[in-house]
C-alpha positions as CSV (number, residue, x, y, z in Angstrom):
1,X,-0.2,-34.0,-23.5
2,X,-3.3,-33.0,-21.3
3,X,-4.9,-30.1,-19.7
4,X,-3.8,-28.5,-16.7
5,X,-7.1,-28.2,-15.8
6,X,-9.5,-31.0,-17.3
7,X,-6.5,-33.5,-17.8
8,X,-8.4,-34.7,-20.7
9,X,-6.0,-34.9,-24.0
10,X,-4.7,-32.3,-25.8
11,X,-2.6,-31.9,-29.1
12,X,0.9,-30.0,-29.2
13,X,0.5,-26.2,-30.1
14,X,-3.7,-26.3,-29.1
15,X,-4.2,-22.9,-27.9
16,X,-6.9,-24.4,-26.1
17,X,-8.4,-27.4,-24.9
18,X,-11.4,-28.5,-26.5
19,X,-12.9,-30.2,-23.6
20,X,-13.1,-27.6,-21.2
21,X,-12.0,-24.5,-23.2
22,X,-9.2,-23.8,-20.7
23,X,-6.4,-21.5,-22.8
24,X,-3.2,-23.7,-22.9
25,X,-1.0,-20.5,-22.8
26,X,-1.7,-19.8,-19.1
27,X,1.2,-19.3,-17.0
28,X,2.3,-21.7,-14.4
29,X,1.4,-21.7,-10.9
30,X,4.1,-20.9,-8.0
31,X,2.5,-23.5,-5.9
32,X,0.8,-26.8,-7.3
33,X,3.4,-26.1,-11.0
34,X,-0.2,-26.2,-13.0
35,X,-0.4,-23.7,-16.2
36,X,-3.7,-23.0,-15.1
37,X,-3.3,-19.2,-13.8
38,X,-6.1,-16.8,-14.9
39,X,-6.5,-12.9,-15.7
40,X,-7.1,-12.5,-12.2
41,X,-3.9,-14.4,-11.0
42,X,-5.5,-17.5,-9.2
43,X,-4.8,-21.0,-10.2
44,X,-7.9,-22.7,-11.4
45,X,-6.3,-25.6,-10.3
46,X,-5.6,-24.9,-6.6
47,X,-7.0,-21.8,-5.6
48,X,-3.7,-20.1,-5.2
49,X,-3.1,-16.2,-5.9
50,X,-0.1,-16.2,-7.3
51,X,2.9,-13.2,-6.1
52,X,3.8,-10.6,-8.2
53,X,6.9,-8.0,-7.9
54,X,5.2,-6.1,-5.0
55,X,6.4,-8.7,-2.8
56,X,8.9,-6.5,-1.4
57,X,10.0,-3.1,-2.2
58,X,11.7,-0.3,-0.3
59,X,12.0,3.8,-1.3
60,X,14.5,6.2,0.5
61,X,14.6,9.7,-0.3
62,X,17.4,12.0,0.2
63,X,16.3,13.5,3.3
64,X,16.1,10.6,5.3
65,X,12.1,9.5,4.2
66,X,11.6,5.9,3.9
67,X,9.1,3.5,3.0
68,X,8.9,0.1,3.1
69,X,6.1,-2.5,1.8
70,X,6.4,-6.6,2.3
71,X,3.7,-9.5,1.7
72,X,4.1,-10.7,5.3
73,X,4.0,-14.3,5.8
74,X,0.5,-15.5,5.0
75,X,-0.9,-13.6,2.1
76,X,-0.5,-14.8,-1.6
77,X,0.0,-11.3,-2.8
78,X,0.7,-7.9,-1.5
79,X,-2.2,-5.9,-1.7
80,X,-1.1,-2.9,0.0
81,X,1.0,0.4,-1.6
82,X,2.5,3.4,-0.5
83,X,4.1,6.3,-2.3
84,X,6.9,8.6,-1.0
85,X,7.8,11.9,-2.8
86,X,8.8,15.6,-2.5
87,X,6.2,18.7,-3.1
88,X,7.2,19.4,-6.3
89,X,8.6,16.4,-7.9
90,X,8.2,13.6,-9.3
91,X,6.4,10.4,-7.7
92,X,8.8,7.9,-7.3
93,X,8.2,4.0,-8.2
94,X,9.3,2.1,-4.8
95,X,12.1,-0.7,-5.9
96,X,11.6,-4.5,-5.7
97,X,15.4,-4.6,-5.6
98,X,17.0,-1.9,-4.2
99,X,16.5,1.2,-2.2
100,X,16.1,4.2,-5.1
101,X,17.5,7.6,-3.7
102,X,15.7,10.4,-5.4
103,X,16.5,14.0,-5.7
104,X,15.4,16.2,-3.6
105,X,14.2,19.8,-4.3
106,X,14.1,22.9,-1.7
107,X,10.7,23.9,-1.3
108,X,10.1,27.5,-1.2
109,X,13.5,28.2,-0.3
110,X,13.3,26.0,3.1
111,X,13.3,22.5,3.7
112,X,10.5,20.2,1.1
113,X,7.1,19.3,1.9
114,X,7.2,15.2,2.0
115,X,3.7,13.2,0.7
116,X,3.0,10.3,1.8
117,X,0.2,7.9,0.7
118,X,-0.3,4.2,2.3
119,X,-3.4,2.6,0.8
120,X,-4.5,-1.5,1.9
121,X,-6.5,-3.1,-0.6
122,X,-9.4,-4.7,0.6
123,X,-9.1,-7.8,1.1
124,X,-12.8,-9.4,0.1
125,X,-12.9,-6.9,-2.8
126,X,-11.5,-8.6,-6.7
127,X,-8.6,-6.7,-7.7
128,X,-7.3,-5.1,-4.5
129,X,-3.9,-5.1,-5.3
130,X,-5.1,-3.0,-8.4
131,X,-6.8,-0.4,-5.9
132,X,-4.6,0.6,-4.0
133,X,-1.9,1.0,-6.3
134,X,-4.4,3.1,-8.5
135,X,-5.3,5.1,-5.7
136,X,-1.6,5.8,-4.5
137,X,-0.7,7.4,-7.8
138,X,-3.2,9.5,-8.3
139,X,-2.7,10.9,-5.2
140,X,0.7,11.2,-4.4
141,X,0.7,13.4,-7.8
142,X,-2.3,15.4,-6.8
143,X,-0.6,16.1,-3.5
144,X,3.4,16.7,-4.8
145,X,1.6,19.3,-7.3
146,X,-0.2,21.3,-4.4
147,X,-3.9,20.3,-4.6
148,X,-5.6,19.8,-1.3
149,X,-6.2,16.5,0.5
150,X,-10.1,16.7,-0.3
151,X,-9.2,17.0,-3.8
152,X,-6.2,14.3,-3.5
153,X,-8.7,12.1,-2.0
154,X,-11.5,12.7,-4.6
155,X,-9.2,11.6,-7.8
156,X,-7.9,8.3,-5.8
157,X,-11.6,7.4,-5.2
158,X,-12.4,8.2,-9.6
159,X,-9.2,6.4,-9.9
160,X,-10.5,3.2,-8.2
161,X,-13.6,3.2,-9.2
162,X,-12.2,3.8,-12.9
163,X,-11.2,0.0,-12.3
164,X,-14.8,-1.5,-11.8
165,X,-16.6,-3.1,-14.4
166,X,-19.8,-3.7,-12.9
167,X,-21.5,-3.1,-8.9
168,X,-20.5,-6.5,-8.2
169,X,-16.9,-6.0,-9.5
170,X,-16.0,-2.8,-7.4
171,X,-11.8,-2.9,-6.2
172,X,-11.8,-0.8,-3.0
173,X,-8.9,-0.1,-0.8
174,X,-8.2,1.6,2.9
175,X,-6.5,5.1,2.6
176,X,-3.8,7.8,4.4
177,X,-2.2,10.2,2.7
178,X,0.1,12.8,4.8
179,X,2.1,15.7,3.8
180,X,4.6,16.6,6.1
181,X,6.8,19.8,6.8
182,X,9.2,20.2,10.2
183,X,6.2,22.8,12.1
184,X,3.3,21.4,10.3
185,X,1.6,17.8,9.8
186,X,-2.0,17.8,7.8
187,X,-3.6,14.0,7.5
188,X,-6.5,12.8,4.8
189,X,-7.7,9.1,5.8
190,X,-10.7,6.8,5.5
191,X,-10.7,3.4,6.7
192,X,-8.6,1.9,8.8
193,X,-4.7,2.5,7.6
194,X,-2.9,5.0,10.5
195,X,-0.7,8.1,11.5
196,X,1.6,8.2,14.6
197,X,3.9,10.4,15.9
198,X,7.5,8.9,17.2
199,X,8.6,8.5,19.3
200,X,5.4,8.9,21.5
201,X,3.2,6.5,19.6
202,X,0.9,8.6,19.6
203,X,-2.2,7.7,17.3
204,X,-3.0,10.7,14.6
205,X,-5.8,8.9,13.1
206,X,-9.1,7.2,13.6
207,X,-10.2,3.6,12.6
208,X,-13.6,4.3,10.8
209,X,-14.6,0.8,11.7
210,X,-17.8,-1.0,13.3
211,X,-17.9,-2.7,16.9
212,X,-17.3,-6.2,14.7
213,X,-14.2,-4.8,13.1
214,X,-15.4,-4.2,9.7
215,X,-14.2,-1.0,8.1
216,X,-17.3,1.4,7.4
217,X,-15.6,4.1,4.7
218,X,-13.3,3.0,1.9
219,X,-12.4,4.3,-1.6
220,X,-14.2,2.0,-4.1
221,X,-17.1,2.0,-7.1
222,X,-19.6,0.3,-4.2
223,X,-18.5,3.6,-2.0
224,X,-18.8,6.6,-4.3
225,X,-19.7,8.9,-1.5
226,X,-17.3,8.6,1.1
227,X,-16.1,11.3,2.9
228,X,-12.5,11.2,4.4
229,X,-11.4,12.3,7.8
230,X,-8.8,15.4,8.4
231,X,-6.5,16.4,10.8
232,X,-3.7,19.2,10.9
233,X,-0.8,18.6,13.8
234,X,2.1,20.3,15.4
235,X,5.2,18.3,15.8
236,X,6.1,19.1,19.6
237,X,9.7,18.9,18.4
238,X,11.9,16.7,16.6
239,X,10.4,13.4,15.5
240,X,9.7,11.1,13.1
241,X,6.3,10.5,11.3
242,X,4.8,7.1,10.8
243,X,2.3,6.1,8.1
244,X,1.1,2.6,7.9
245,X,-1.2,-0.3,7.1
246,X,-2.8,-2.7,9.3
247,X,-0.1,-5.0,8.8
248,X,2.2,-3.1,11.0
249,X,0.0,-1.4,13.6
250,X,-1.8,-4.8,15.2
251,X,1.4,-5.1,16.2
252,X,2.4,-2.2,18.1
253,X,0.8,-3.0,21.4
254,X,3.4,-2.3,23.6
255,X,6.2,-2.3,21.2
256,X,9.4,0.3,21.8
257,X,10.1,2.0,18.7
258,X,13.5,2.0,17.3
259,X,15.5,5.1,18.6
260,X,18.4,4.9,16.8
261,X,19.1,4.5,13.0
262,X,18.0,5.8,9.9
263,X,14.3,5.7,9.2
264,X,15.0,3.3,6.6
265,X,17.0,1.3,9.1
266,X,14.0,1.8,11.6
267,X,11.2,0.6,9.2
268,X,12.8,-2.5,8.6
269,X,13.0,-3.1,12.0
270,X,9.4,-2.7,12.4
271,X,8.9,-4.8,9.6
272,X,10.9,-7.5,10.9
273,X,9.2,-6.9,14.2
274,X,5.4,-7.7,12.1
275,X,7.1,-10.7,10.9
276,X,8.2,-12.5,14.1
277,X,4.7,-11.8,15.8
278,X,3.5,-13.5,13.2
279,X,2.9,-11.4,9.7
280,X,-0.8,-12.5,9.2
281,X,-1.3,-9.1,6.4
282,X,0.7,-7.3,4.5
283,X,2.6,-4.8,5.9
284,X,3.6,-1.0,4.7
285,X,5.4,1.2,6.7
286,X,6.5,5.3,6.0
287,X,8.5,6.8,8.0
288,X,9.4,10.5,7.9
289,X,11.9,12.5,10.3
290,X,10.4,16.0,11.3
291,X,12.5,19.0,13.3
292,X,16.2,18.6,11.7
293,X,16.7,15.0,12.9
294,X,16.3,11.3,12.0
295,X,14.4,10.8,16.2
């Protein structure tokens, strides 16, 4: 036998190798087959970050919400997240296999409150994948329980930074939460994830980015100050709200939005629509019908 990682000699149940200290338990990596895969998911053989179940995964709610999240076609891992849920109940996990209906509750007696959350981790940050996830939790629950978006936005931001363990080890992620009732829209971002209304395409947000490109606000230990962005909008009538990640909206230049079909049915359309122009990010998509109708 030898190491993964040294190839020098090794003896049958080593736990590691004595020439290089490399553990011998380390799982295998999807690409070059090596057991050389860290605590951070890269193979120290060849550089590769290995995929985890967030490949995929879809979440439909009752009243026609959907969400959607996919690796695209040339990232390792899928370092975006979303969260989907009703005001008032519980924060559903999306599904790497299957589209999970959830019950839905009546909110004050009339039709429920959706929250939406779509955070992108960033990309030159350790950890990203960690981020955003973190960040979606805390506050899709602060949201679904009533608390405001600057509050919502202030436990994601202890969340992430909860995940540092030094300055130079600081995850950060991109963030746009929404919640959504049929006469009445408020938005909470800071970097450069996005709102639209359908089927306008009109843009609810703004990218807080530089003239090079680079985002200049972002949840994260190296950003403890940051102050997110608000906005409160009136559906002009029936429509659908979209929530996304970069993955999807460099894209949409031009694009005609589905008009027909569920919103889950819509979303993976988009999706599919990121993929053929060429998938270079992740992509998350959150779609949400407004006004009594799925367009």
């Amino acid at each position: 036998m030898s190491c993964p990682l040294c190839e020098a000699p090794v003896v049958a149940g080593d736990a590691f190798c004595e020439t290089c200290g490399h553990p011998l338990t380390s799982p295998a990596c999807t690409s070059c087959g090596a057991a050389a895969v860290d605590a951070e998911g890269y193979c120290e053989r060849c550089g590769l970050r290995q995929p985890s179940g967030r490949d995929h995964a879809e979440l439909e709610l009752p009243g026609g919400a959907a969400g959607i999240t996919d690796r695209g076609l040339r990232r390792s891992r899928n370092e975006d997240a979303f969260a989907l849920a009703v005001m008032g109940g519980p924060v559903p996990v999306p599904d790497s296999a299957r589209t999970v209906p959830v019950p839905a509750e009546p909110h004050d007696g009339g039709p429920p409150a959706v929250v939406a959350v779509v955070c992108d981790g960033v990309g030159s940050s350790p950890r990203a994948d960690e981020a955003s996830a973190a960040a979606c939790e805390a506050a899709a629950d602060a949201l679904t329980r009533g608390l405001t978006h600057e509050e919502a936005f202030a436990l994601a931001g202890r969340a992430v930074g909860k995940l540092a363990t030094s300055p130079d080890d600081a995850p950060a992620c991109t963030y746009v939460a929404a919640v959504a009732r049929p006469d009445r829209v408020s938005i909470c971002w800071a970097g450069d994830s996005r709102a639209y209304w359908l089927p306008d395409g009109v843009m609810l947000t703004e990218d807080d980015v530089a003239r090079g490109g680079e985002i200049t606000a972002w949840l994260g230990a190296d950003y403890p100050d940051v102050t997110p962005r608000t906005r409160v909008f009136t559906p002009p009538g029936p429509g659908l709200l979209l929530v996304c990640s970069d993955g999807l909206w460099r894209y949409l230049n031009g694009y005609d939005f589905p008009a027909a079909g569920t919103p889950l049915a819509r979303a993976r359309r988009m999706l599919r629509h990121a993929l053929d122009s060429g998938g270079q990010d992740n992509v998350t998509i959150c779609l949400i019908p407004l006004g009594g109708t799925h367009g």
